[in-house]
C-alpha positions as CSV (number, residue, x, y, z in Angstrom):
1,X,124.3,-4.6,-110.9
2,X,125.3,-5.0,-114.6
3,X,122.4,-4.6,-115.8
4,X,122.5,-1.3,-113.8
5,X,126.1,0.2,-114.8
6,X,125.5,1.1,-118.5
7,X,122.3,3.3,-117.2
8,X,124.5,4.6,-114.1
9,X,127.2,5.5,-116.6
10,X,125.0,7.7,-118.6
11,X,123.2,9.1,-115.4
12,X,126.1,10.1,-113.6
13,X,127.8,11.7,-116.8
14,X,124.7,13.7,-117.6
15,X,124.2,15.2,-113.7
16,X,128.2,15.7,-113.9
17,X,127.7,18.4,-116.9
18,X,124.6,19.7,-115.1
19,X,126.9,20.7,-112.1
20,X,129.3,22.8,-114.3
21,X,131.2,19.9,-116.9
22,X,131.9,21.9,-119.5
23,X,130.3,19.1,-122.0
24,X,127.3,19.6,-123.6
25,X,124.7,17.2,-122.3
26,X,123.5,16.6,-125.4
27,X,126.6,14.2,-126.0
28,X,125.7,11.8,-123.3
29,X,122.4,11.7,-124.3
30,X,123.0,11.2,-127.4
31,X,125.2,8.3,-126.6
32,X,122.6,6.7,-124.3
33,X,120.1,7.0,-127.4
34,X,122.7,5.2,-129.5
35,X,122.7,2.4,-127.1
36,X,119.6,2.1,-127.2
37,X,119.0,1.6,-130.3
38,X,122.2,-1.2,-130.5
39,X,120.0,-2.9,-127.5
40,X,122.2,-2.4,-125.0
41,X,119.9,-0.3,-123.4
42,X,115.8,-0.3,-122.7
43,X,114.9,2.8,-124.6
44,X,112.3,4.3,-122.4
45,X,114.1,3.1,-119.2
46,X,117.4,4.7,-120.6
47,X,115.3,7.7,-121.8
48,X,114.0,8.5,-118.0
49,X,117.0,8.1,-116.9
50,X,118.8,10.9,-118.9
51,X,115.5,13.1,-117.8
52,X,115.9,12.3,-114.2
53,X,119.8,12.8,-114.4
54,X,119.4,16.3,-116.3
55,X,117.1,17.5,-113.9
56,X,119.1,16.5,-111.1
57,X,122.2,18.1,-112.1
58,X,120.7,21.6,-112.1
59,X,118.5,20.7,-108.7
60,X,122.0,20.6,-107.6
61,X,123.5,23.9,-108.7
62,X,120.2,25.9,-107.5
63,X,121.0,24.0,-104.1
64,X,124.5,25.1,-104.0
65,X,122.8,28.9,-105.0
66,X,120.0,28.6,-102.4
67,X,122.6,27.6,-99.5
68,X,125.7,29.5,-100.7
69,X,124.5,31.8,-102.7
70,X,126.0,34.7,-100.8
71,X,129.3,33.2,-99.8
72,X,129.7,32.5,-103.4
73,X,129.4,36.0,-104.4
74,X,131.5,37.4,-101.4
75,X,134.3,34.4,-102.2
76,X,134.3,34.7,-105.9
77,X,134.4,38.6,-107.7
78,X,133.8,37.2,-110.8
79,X,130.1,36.1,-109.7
80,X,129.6,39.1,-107.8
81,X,130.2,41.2,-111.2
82,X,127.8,38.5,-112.9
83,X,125.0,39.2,-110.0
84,X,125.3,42.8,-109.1
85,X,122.0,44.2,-107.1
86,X,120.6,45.5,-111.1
87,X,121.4,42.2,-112.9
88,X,120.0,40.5,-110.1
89,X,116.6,42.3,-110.4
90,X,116.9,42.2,-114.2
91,X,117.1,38.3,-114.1
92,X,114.5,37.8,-111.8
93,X,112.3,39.9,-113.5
94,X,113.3,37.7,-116.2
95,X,112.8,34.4,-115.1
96,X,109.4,35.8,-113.5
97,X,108.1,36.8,-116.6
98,X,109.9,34.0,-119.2
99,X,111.3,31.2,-116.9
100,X,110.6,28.5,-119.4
101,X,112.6,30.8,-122.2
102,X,115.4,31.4,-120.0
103,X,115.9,28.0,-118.5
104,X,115.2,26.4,-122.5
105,X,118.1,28.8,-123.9
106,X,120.3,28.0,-121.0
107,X,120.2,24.3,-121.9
108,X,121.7,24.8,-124.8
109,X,124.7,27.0,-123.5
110,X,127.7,25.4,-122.4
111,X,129.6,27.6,-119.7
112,X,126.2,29.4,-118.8
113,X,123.7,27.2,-118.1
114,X,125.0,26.2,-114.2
115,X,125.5,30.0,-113.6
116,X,121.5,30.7,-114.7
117,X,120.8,27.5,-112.0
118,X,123.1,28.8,-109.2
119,X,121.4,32.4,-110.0
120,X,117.7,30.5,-109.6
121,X,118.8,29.7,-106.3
122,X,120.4,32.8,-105.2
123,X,117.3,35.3,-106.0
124,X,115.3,32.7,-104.0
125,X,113.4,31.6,-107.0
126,X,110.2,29.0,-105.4
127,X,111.6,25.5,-105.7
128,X,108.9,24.1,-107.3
129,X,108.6,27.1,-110.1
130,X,112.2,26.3,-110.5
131,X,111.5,22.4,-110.8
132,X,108.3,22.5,-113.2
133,X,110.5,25.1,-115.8
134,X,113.7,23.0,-115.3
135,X,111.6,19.7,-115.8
136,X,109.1,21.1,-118.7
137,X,112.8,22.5,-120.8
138,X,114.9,19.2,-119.6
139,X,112.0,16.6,-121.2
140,X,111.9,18.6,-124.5
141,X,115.6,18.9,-124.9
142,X,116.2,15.7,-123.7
143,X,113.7,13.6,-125.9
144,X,114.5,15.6,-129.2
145,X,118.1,14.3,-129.2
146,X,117.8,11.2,-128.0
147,X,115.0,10.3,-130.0
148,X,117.0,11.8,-133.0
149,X,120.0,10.0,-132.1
150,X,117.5,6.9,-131.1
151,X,116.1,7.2,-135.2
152,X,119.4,8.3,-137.1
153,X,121.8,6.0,-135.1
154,X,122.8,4.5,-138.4
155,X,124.2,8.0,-139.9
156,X,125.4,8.5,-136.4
157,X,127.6,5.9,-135.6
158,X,130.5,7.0,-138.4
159,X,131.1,10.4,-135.8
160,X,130.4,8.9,-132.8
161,X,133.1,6.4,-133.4
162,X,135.3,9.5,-133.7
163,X,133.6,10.6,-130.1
164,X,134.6,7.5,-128.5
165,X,137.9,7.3,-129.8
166,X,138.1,11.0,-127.8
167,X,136.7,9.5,-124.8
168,X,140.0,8.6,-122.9
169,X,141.7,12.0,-123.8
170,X,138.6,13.5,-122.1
171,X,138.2,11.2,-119.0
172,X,142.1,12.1,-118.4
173,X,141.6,15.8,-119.0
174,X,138.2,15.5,-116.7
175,X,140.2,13.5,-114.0
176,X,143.3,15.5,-114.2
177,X,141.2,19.1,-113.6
178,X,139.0,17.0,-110.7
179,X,142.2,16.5,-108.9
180,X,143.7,20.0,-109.7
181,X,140.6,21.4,-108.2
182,X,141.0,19.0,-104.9
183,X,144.3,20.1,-104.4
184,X,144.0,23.6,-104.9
185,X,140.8,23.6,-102.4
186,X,142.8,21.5,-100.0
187,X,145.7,24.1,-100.2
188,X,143.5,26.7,-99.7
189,X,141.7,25.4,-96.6
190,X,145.7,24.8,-95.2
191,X,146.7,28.1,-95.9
192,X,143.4,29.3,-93.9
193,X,144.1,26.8,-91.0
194,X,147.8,28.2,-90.5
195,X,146.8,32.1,-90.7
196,X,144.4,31.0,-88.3
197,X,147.5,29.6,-85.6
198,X,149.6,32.2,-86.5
199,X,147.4,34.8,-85.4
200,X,146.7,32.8,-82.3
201,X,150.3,32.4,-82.1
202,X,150.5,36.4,-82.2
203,X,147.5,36.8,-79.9
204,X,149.0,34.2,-77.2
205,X,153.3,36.1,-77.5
206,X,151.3,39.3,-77.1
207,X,149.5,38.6,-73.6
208,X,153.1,38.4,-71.8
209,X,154.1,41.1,-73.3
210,X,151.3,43.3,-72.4
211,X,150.9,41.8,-69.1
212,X,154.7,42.9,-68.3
213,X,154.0,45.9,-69.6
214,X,151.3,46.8,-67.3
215,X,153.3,45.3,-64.3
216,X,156.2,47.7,-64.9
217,X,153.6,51.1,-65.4
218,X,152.0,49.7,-62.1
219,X,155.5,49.2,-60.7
220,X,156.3,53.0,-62.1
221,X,153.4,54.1,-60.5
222,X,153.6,52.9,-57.3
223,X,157.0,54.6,-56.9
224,X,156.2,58.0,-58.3
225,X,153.4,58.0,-55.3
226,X,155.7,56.6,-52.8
């Protein structure tokens, strides 16, 4: 299991940024290259790894499109502005005609990249299109820096130092918004379950009421004939 953790660590951190950390991947593969190279690491198994990772991260997001694609824009305005019925037949068109292009430049952009995924998935783009672009761009980009970082570890290692040092700050700010987001989800799905009872609340108060109601017109009625 040791010998496991130091690639899990690196896995896990690259699929987390493919499913919308707003941390460029290129840091954690970077890092993984650097252990590599301090032997820490197997290079090729640790450079596999950050492939299989990357590509699962945005498998994930085009899931989360493919299944909740429409909830997502009913739910969230600000996704419903991104995907309107034009953009959504300009990006297709897009993706159609340049899917490698558009999934390679996404890579790269921090904050865009798991919308362009989520957006595969809502236009229905075919899985395995969507997998052979995702996999082609995720193997260039992810060999490039880690073999650079893999060669150039010595220049490296004076900023990464700095990187590390950063590390805690980020794992507190990373928690910290992990369990801002459970909390305000949780809150949210409470608020839902007592509208819910409160209208059944309302629903079951009203019954007597209108029950009564009719008893007394009936009541009315029966005298006015008598």
């Amino acid at each position: 299991m040791n010998d496991v953790a130091p690639y899990l660590k690196w896995g896990v951190a690259i699929v987390l940024t493919g499913m919308g950390l707003p941390v460029p991947e290129e840091v954690f593969v970077i890092g993984a290259g650097l252990d590599s190279h301090a032997g820490t690491l197997e290079p090729w198994l640790a450079l596999i790894t950050c492939m299989i990772a990357a590509v699962l991260g945005d498998c994930a997001m085009y899931a989360i499109g493919y299944h909740f694609g429409h909830g997502l824009l009913r739910e969230h305005p600000w996704f419903a502005k991104l995907l309107h019925p034009r953009r959504e037949r300009q990006m297709e068109a897009m993706i159609r005609r340049h899917g490698p292009k558009v999934f390679l430049t996404a890579r790269f952009l921090v904050g865009v990249r798991s919308p362009v995924y989520v957006a595969a998935g809502i236009l229905r783009i075919p899985f395995r299109q969507f997998l052979l672009f995702d996999t082609l761009c995720a193997s260039l980009v992810v060999s490039l820096f880690f073999g650079l970082s893999y060669a150039f570890a010595d220049q490296i290692m004076g900023v990464w130092r700095q990187i590390r040092e950063a590390e805690i700050a980020l794992t507190v700010v990373i928690v910290a918004a992990v369990a801002a987001a459970g909390f305000y989800f949780y809150w949210r799905h409470r608020q839902r379950v007592q509208r819910i009872r409160l209208r059944r609340l309302r629903r079951t108060l009203r019954k007597p009421n209108e029950t009564a109601a009719t008893d007394r017109n009936g009541s009315a009625a029966a005298d006015e004939a008598a």
